[in-house]
N, C-alpha and C positions, 0 to 999 in steps of 0.2 A: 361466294364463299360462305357456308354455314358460321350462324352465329354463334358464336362459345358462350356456353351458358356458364353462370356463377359459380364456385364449387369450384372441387375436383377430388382427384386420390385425397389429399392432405388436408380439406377443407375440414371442418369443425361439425358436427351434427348440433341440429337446433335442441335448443335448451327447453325442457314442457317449462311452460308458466303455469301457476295456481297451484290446487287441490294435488297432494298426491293420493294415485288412484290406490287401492286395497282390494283383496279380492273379498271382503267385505263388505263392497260399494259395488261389485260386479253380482251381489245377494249371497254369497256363500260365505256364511259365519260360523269359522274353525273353532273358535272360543266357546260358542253355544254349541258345539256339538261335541269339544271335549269335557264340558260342563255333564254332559249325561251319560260319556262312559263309564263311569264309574257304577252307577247304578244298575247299568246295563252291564256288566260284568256281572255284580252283584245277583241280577236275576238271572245268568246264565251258568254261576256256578253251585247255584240249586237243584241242578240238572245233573249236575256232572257225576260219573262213578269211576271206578279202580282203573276203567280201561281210558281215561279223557288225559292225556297227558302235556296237552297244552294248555294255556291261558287266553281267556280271551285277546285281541290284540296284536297277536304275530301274524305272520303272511298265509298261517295256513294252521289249520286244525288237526291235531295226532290225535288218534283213538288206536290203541289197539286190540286185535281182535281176539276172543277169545276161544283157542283152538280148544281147548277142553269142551269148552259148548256146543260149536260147530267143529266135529274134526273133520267133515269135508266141507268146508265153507263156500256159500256162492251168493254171491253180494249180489242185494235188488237196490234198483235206485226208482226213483223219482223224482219230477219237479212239477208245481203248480202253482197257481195262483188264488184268489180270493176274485177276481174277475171284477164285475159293476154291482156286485153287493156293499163296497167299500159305498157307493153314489150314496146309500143308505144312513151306512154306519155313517158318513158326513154330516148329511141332514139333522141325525139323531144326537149327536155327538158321541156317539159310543163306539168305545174304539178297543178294548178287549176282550169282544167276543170274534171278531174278527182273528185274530191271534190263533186262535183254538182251531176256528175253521180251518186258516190253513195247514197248521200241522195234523188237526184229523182227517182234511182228508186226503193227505200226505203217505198219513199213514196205515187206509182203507188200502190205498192204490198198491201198497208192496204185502200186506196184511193175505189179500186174496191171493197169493201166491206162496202161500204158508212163511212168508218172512216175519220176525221182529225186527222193531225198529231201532241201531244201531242210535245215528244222532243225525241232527238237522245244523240245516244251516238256512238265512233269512236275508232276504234282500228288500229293501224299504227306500223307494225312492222319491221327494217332496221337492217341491218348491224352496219354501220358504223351509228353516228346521222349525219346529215347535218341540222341547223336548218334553212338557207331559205329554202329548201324543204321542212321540216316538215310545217314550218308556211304558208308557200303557197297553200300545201295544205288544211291543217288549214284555210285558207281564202276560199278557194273555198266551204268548208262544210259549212261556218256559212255564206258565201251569200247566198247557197242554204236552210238553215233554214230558212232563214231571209225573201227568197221569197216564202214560203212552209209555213208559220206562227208556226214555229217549235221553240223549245229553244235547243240548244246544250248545255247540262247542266253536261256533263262529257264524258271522254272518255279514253285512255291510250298509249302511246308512248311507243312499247319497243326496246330495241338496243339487237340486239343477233347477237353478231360476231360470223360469221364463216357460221351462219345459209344463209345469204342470200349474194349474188353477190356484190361489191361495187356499190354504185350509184341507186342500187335496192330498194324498200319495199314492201310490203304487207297492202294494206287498206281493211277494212270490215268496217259494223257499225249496228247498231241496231236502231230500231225504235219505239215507243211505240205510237200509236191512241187511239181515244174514240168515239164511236158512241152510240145513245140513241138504246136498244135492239127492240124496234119497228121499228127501223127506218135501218138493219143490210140488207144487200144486197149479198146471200147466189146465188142466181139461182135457188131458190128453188120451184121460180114463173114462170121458163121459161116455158111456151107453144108451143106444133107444132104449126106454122105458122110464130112465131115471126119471126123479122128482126133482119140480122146481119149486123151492121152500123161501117164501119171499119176507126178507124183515124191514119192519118200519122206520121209517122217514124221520125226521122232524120239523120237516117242511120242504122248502127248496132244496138247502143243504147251500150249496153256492154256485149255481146251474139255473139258466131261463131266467138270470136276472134282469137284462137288456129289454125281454117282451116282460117281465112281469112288471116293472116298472113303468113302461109304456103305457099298461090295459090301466094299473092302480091309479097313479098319480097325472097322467096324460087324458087318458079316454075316460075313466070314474071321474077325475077329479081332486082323488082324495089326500088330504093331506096326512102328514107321516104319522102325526099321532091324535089321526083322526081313527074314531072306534066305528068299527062296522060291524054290523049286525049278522052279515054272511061270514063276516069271517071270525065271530066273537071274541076279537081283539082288535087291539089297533091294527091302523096296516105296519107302521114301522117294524110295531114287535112280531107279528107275523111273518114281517120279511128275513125278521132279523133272527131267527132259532138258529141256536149252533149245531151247524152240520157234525151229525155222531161221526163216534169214533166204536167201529162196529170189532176192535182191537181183539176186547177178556172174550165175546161169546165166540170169535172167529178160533181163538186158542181156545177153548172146551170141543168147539164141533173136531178141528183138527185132531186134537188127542183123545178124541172116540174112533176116528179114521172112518165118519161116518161121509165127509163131501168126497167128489170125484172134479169140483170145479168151486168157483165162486166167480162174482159179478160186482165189481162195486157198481152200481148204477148213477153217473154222473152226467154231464155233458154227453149228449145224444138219447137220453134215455135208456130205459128197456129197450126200445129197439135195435139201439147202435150198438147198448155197452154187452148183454148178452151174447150174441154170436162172435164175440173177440175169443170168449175162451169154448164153444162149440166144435169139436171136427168138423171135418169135410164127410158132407153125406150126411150131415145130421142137420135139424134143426130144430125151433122150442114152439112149444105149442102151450099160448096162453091165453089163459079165463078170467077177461077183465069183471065177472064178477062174481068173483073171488075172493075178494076186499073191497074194501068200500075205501073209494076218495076221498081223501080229505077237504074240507069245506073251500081251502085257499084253492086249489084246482081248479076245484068245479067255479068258484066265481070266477077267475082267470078267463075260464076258456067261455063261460057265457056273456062278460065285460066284452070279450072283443070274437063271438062268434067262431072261435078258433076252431079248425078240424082235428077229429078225432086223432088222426095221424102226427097231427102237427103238434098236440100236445104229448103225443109218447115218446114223439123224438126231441124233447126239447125239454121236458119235468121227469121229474121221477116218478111224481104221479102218487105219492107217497108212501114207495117200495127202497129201501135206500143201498140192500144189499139183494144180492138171490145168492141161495146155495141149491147146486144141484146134487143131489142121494142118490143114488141106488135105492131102486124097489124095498130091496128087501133090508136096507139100512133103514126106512124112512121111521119106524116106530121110537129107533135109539134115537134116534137125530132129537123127532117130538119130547123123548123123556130127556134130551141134554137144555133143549131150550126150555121146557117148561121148570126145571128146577134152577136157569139162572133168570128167571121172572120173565123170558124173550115174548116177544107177540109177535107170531110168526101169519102167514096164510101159504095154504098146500097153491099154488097156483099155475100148475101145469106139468107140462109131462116135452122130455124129450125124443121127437120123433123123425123117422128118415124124411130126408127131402134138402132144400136146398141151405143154405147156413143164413137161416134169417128167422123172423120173429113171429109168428102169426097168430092174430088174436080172433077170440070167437067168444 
């Protein structure tokens, strides 16, 4: 006969002895992160205009839209990150320029499809909270709304201990545009012949951080605010330029009606990002010199031998947009960029063949 163990239905449950636990003591401190809402409100309602009709705070963000501006309206979204530039911004301690990065280049990505940017929303996930960090970067997101005509109108802080390194987080965020549906900028108008009209970089932007970090600080050696001679900065601040926001010139070339396409060129390069907005039966044909490299490139790719190929699919190479013209647009185009100060290079031509990138 099986032994009856102690217990049963009616028994009593064991009583915890000691400490009682908090979640707290499990690393997630509620206190310290309603300590920084306020501020963080604060910097998101600097953002806001006539159409943001929620508060930061509630379960979801109203904006409405403005049918007078768009009377066909067609909502572009986006989401992205800030990627292992953040590794960086750690090292440095600098934590609002990051902020910018991601909502510019947030705002490149629906920008090339003739949208403006409606409002953002931000996601920030850490370890530990620190809340000058958190609101720092907070600061940097809602000047870059601020200079983007964006509202930050929600977003989400979370604390997962254990998840991530001390001193570490994780930023993303999301963006939502509006463009009228006649007026949508697909590539769908590109032609053999057009020109491919390429504008500058600021450096990485926030792409090829994983090898440039490698070649710098791995294979060189160098430390973050170590000054090098190839790169006539430190390496930190060299790594660290905020990725433009190629926004006011993208609104001048649109309302000359001089592009048939745009490219933000990010993660994969010229190579990858190009041929996304190309027909079928076409492809680009380009003249790497056409512009000249910037100096971070070139020691990149000579630090660690990298092939030619391998750096255009991987940097931007320091091209940060392309717009493709029409022929016989391409003079207007020149006179829209030279009177808003743009530094542009003519650097190719779009020609029959397969939907890919070829450089000569």
């Amino acid at each position: 006969m099986r032994k009856q163990q102690s217990g049963g239905a009616n028994a009593r449950p064991a009583t915890a002895k000691g400490k009682q636990i908090s979640y707290a003591d499990a690393g997630v401190d509620i206190s310290a992160a309603d300590k920084s809402k306020h501020r963080i409100k604060m910097l998101a309602r600097k953002t806001f205009n006539k159409q943001v009709l929620s508060e930061i705070g509630g379960f979801g963000g109203l904006f409405a839209l403005d049918l007078a501006k768009y009377p066909n309206p067609v909502l572009v979204s986006s989401a992205d990150g800030v990627g292992t530039k953040l590794k960086v911004a750690f090292d440095l301690g600098i934590h609002h320029t990051v902020g910018q990065d991601l909502v510019n280049h947030c705002v490149n990505d629906i920008a090339v499809q003739g949208a403006s940017p409606l409002f953002f929303l931000d996601y920030l996930a850490t370890g530990k909270l620190d809340n000058s960090v958190v609101e720092t970067v907070v600061q940097g997101i809602s000047d870059a709304c601020r200079a983007n005509g964006c509202a930050l109108i929600g977003g989400e802080t979370a604390q997962m201990p254990g998840f991530y390194a001390d001193g570490e987080y994780d930023l993303a965020g999301t963006i939502i545009g509006a463009v009228s549906r006649e007026k949508i900028i697909t590539g769908d108008g590109i032609e053999v012949g057009d020109v491919l009209i390429g504008l500058l970089s600021n450096g990485l932007h926030t792409n090829g951080y994983s090898l440039a970090r490698k070649l710098l600080f791995e294979v060189a050696k160098y430390g973050p605010e170590q000054y090098v001679n190839e790169l006539k900065d430190k390496t930190g601040a060299a790594l660290m330029r905020v990725h433009r926001s190629y926004l006011a010139i993208i609104k001048k070339l649109t309302a000359g009606e001089v592009v048939s396409g745009m490219a933000h060129i990010t993660g994969g390069g010229i190579t990858e990002n190009l041929p996304r907005i190309i027909p079928k039966g076409m492809g680009a044909q380009v003249d790497l010199a056409s512009w000249q490299v910037p100096p971070l490139f070139e020691h990149l790719q000579k630090l660690g031998n990298v092939e030619q190929d391998e750096m255009l699919r991987t940097f931007n190479m320091g091209i940060g947009l392309i717009a493709v013209v029409p022929a016989e647009k391409v003079k207007k185009a020149k006179a829209i960029l030279n009177r808003a100060n743009e530094r542009f290079h003519i650097m190719g031509r779009i020609v029959r063949g397969e939907r890919k990138v070829s450089y000569n």
